[in-house]
C-alpha positions in Angstrom: -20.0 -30.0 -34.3 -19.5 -30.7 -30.5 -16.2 -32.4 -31.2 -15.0 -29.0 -33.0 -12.6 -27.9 -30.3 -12.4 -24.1 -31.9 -16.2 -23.4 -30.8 -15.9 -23.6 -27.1 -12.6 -21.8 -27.4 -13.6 -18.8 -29.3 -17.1 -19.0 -26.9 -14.6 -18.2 -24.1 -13.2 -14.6 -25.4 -14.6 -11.4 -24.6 -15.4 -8.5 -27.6 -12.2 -6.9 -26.9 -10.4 -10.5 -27.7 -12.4 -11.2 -31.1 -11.3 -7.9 -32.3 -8.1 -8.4 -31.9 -8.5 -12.2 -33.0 -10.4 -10.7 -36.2 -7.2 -8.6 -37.3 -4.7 -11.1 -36.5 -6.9 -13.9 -38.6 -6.9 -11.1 -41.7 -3.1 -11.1 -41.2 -1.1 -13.4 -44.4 2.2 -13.8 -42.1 -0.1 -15.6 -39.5 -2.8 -16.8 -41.5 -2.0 -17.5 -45.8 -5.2 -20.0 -45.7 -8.1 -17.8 -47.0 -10.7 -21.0 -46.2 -9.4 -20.6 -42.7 -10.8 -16.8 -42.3 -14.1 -17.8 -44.5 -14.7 -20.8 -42.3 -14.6 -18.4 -38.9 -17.3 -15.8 -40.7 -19.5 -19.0 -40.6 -19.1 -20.0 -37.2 -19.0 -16.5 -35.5 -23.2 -15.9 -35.6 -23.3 -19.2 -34.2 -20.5 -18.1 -31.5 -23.4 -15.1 -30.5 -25.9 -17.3 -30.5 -23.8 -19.2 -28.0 -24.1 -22.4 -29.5 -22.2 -25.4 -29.3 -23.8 -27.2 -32.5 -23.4 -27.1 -36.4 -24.5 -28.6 -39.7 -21.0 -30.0 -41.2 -22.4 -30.5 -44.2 -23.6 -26.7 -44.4 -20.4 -25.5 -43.6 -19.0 -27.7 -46.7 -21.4 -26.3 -49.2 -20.4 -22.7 -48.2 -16.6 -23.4 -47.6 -16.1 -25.4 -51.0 -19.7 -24.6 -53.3 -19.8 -26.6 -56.2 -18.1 -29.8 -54.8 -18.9 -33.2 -52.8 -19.3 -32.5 -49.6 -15.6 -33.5 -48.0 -15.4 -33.8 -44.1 -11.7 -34.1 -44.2 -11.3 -31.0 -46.4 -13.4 -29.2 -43.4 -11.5 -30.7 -40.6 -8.3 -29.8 -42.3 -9.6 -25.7 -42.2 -10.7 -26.4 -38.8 -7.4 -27.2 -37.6 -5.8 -24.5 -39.2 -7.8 -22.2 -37.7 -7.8 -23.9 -34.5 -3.9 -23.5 -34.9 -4.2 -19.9 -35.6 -6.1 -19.1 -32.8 -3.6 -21.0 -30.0 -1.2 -18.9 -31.6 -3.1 -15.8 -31.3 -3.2 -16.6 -27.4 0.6 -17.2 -27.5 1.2 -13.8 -29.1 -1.4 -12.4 -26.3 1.0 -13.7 -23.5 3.8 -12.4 -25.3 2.7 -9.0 -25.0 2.7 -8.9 -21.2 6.1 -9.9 -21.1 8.2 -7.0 -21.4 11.0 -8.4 -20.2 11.6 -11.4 -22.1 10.4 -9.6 -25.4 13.2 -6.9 -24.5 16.0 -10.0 -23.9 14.8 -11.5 -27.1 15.2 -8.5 -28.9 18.7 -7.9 -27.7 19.2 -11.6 -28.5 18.2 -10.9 -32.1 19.8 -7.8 -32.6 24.1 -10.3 -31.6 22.9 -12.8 -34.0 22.2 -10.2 -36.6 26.3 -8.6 -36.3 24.7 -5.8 -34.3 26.6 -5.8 -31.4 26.3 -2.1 -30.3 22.5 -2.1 -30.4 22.2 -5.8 -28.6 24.8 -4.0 -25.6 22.2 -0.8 -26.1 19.2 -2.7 -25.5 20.7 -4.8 -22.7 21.9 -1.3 -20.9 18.4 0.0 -21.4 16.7 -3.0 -20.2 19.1 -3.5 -16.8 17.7 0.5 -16.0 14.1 -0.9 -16.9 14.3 -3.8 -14.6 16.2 -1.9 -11.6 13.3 0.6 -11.5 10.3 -1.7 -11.6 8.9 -2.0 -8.2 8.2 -5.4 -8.1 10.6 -8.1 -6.2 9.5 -11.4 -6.2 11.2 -14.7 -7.5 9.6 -13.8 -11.2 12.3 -10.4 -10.5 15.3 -12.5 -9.4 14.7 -15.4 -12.1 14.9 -12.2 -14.9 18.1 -10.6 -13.0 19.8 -13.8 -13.3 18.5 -14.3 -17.2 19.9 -10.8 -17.5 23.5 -11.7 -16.0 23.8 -14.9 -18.2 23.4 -12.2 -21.0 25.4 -9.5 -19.6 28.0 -12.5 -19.0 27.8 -13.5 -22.7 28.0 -9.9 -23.7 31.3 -9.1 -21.8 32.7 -12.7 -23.1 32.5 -11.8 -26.4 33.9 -8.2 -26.1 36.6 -10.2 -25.0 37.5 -7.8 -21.1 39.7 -8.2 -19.0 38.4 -7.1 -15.7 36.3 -9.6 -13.8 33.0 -10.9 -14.6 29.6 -10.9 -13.0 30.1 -14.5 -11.8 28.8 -13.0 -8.0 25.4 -11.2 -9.4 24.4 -14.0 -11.7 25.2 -16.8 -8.9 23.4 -14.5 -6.2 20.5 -13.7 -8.6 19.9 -17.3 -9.2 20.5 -18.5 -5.7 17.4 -15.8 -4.7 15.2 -16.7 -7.4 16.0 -20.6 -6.5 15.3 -20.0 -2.5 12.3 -18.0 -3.1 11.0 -20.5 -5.1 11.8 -23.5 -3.0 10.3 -22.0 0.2 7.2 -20.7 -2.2 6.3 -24.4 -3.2 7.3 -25.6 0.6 4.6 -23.4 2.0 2.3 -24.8 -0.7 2.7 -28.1 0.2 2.7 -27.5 3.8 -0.8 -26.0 3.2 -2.0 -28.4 1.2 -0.9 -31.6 3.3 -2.5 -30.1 6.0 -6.0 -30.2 4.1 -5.5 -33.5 2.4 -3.4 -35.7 5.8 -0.6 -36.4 3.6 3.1 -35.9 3.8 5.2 -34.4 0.9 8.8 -33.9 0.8 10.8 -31.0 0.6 13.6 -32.3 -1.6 16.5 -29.9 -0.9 14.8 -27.9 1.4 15.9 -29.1 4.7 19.7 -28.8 3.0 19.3 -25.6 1.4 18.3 -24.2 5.5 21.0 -25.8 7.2 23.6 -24.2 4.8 22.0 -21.4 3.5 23.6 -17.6 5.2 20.1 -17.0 6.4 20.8 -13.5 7.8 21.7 -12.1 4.6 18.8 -13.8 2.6 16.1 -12.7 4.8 17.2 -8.9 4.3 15.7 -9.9 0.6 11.7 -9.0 1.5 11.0 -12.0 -0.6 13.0 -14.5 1.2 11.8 -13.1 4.5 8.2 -13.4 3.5 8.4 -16.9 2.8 10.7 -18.2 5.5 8.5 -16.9 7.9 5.6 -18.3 6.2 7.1 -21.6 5.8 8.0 -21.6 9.3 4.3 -20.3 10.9 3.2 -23.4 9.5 5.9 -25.8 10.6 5.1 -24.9 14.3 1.4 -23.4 13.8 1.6 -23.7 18.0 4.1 -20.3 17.7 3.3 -17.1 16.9 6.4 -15.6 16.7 6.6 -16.5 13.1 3.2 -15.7 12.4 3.5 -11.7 13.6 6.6 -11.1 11.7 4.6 -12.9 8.2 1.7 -10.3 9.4 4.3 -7.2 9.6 6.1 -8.4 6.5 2.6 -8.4 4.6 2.0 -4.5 6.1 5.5 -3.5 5.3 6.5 -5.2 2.1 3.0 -6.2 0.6 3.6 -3.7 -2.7 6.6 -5.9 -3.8 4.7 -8.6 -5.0 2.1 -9.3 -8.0 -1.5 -9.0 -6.9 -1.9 -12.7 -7.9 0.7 -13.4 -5.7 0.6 -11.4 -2.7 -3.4 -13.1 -2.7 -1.6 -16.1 -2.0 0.4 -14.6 0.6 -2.7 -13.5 2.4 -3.7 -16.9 2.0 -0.9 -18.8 3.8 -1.4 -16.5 6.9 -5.2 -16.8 7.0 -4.3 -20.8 6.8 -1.9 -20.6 9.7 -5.0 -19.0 11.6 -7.5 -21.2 10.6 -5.3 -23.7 12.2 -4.9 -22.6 15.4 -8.9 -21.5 15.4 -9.6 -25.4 14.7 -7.5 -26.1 17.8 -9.9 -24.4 19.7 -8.5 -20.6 19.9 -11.5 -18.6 18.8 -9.4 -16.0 19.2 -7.9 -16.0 16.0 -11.1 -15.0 14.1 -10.0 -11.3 14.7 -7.1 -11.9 13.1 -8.0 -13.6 9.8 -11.0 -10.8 9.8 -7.8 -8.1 10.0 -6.4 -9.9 7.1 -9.0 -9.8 5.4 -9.8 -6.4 5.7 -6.1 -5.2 5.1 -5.9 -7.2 2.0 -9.1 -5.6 0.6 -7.5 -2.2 1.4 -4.7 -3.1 -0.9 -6.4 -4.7 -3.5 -4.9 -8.4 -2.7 -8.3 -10.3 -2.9 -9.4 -8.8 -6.3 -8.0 -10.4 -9.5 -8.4 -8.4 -12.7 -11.6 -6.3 -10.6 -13.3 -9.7 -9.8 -13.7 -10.5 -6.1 -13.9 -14.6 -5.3 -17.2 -15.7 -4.0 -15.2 -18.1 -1.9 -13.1 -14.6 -0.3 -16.6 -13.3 -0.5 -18.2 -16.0 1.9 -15.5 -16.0 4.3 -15.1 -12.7 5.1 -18.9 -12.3 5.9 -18.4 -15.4 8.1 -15.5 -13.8 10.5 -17.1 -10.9 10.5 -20.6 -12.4 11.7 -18.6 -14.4 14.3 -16.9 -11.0 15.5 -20.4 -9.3 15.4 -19.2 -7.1 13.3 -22.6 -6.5 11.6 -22.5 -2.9 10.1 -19.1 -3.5 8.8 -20.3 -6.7 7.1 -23.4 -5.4 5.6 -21.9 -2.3 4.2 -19.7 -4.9 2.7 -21.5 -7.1 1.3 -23.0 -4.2 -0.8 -20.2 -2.7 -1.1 -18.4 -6.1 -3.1 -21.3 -7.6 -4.8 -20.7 -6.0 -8.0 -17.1 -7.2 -8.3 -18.1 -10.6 -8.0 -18.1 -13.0 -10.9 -21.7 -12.2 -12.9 -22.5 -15.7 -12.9 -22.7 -15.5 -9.4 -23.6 -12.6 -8.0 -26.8 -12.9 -7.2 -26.6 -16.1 -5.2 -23.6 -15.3 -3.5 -25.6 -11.8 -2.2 -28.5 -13.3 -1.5 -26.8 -16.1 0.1 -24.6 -13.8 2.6 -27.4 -11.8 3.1 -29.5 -14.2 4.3 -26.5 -15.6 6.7 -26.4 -11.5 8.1 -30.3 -11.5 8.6 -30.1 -14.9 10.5 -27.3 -13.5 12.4 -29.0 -10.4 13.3 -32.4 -12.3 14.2 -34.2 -11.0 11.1 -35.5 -14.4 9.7 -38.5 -12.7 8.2 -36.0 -11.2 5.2 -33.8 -14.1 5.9 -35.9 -17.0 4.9 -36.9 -15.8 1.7 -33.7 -15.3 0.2 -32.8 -18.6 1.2 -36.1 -20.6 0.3 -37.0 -18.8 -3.0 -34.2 -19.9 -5.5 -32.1 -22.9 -6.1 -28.2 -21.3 -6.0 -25.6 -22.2 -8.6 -23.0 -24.5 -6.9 -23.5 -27.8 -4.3 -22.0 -25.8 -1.1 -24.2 -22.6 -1.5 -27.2 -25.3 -2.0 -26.2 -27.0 1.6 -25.2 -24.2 2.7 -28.3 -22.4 2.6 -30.8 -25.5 3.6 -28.8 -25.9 6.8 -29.5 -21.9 7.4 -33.0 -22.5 6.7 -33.6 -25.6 9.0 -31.5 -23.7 11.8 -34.2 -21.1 11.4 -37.2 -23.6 11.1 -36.0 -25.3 14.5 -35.8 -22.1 16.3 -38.7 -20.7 15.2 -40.6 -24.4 16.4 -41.8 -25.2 12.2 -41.6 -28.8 13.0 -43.0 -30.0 9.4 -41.3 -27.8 7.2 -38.0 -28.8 8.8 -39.3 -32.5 9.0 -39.7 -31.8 5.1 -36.7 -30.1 4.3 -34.4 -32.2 6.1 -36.0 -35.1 4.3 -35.0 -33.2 0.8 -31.5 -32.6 1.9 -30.6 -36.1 3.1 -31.9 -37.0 -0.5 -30.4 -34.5 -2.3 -27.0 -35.3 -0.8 -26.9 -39.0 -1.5 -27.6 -37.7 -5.4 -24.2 -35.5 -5.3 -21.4 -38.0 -5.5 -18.8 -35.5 -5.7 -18.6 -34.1 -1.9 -16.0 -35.1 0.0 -15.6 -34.5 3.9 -18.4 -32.3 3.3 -21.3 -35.5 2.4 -20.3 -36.7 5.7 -20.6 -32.8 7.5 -23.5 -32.1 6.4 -25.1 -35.9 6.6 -24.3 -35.8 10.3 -25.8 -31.9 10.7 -29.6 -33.1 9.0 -29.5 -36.6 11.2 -28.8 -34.8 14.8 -31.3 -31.8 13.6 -33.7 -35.2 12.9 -32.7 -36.6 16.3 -32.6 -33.4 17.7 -36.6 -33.1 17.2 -37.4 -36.2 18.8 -35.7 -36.2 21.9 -37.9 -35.8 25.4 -35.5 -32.8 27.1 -37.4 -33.4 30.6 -35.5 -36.6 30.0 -31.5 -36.0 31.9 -30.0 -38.8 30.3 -31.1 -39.0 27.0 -30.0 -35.5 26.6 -26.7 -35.9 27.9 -26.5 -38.8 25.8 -27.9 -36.5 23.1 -25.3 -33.9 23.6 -22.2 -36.3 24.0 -22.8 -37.5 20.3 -22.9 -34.1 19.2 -19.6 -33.5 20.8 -18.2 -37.0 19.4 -19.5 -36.9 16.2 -16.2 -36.4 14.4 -17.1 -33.6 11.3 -19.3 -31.6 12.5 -19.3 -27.7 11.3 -22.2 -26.3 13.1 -21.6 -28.2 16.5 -21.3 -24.9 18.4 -25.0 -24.3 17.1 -26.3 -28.0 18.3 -24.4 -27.6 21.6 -26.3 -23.8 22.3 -29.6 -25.5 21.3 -29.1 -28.1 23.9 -28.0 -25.6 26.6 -31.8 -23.7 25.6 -33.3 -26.8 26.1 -31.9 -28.2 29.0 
């Protein structure tokens, strides 16, 4: 029953979820088909079992007893129940949006003849929205759907006195720039990663025309602008500190989800310039860090990313930062996701004991389990041969560097990264071979390390050299 698209769907709620999927399925507004809730009591002890396989024929005897076993009859339950459950998840979404259920309702209440309760609800819902404390685009795009309404509203009453043609044009002009410079800084990021060029469509119009000093009173505006312009010129900092004071001073107007990203966009402007050569910069993306841990940016519904996980150890090992880190790294490793907690901990602790020259508790965590993704895998064989060079283990590294060569040209899906860390095992090879009382086949040695074009651990090869020279 792999093909049964309604198994690894209800295999990805939690309890809380089938509860509530239980009662909506016992519901006959939603659900009149009685097979429909008979066919999900047979497939829920497989769902616990976490299975992704089932006899069709044994859910026809059960589902129709007495008759010919019918596949068609038991795809046609399927999808009903299938279609039951996509809308349970539309009727989940619903619920967390107060706003538009509110409109809706006000909407319902005009088409009914009740014009006094649709102006009610609309007067309630304008005090709603003015004291939420939110003010992103999301805000401005539900002012301006509240406008058109209260526009409508005033049409129909038939008044005299002028409209709200200004608040529903401003509201959408907001919503529209905030958006606009949003995807802007997006792509900027993204073409950045990828050597492409996107355009901005209206962009470069919108700037040239737009009354700039009254749009970037708006937090939101201001947040983005300056974003959008750190990385346009990522040689200036000008734009970056005010994005960094922005963050500080207007941070709790924005989702979580969003202000994440936010965080994000600076640490990518940094990044940039520490690529370029400014090591300095490190401090700063490890401040970032840190301030958006203090105010909950980096967590998303309690779950810390292992990817935010692994960075932050790494600025903070460059900055020597070590008790900070390894309070941290306890500190986290329960809001991780479960499926990777354990690697990721082990994994960052082995990277603080290396750092902190403790390879005997190092080396274990790092040599004793295989971890869940590609990256950590690479990741933590490159540790562990850094280790066996420096400690002079010439066959275990000659052995593991052997594995990781071959296990690389088994992963096809790598990227930049095949070529990074195909180019770190070959000059570690090299690296073992070369006669250092020999000047110019060291120097030769150490200019390839400094041409060799990907190259994430080049500062290590280039101290190794300088220890061995």
């Amino acid at each position: 029953m792999k093909s049964f698209k309604i198994l690894s769907l209800l295999q990805a709620f939690d309890k809380e979820e089938i509860k509530l999927l239980e009662q909506f399925l016992h519901s006959p507004v939603v659900n009149p088909h009685k097979d429909v809730w008979k066919l999900y009591c047979l497939l829920k002890p497989v769902l616990q079992k976490n299975e992704v396989e089932i006899d069709k024929q044994y859910l026809c005897r059960r589902l129709f007893p007495g008759e010919v076993a019918d596949l068609n009859k038991l795809y046609h339950v399927n999808s009903y129940l299938l279609k039951t459950t996509e809308l349970f998840l539309i009727w989940q979404e619903q619920q967390k949006r107060l706003f538009s259920n509110d409109l809706h309702l006000a909407q319902a209440y005009e088409k009914k003849g009740l014009p006094e309760a649709a102006s009610s609800r609309l007067d309630k819902l304008r005090q709603q929205h003015q004291k939420q404390p939110l003010r992103h685009s999301g805000y401005f795009f539900d002012e301006y759907r509240l406008q058109v309404e209260l526009f409508s509203r005033a049409r129909k009453e038939g008044r005299t006195r002028p409209f709200n043609f200004e608040e529903m044009s401003d509201a959408l002009d907001t919503a529209y720039f905030v958006e606009k410079l949003k995807n802007a800084c997006i792509m900027l990021s993204h073409q950045a990663l990828v050597n492409t060029q996107y355009s901005m469509g209206l962009l470069d119009t919108i700037l040239a025309h737009a009354d700039l000093g009254q749009l970037l009173s708006i937090p939101a505006v201001a947040v983005y602008y300056q974003a959008f312009q750190a990385l346009s010129f990522p040689e200036e900092d000008r734009y970056f500190l005010q994005l960094k004071q922005l963050l500080v001073d207007c941070g709790a107007l924005f989702p979580s989800a969003e202000l994440r990203d936010i965080y994000l966009l600076a640490i990518n402007f940094c990044i940039r310039r520490i690529n370029s050569g400014q090591s300095a910069y490190v401090a700063e993306v490890f401040e970032l860090y840190q301030t958006g841990l203090e105010n909950g940016a980096f967590l998303e519904d309690g779950l810390l990313s292992r990817w935010t996980y692994n960075n932050i150890v790494i600025a903070g090992l460059k900055l020597k930062q070590y008790d900070w880190i390894y309070r941290f790294i306890h500190q986290y490793k329960d809001m991780l996701p479960h499926n990777h907690r354990e690697g990721s901990l082990n994994f960052n602790l082995a990277k603080y004991y290396y750092e902190t020259g403790d390879y005997v508790r190092a080396m274990p965590l790092l040599s004793q389990m295989e971890y869940d993704d590609v990256l950590h895998n690479l990741g933590a064989k490159v540790l562990l041969a850094k280790m066996y060079y420096e400690l002079e283990e010439w066959i275990a590294l000659d052995n593991l560097l052997s594995s990781t060569v071959i296990y690389i040209r088994r992963k096809k899906v790598l990227g930049y990264h095949r070529e990074n860390y195909l180019h770190i095992a070959q000059l570690m090879d090299k690296m073992t071979k070369i006669n250092w009382y020999d000047a110019r086949e060291a120097g030769l040695f150490r200019q390839k390390v400094l041409d060799t074009p990907v190259l994430t651990e080049r500062q290590w090869f280039l101290e190794q050299i300088g220890k061995r020279g």
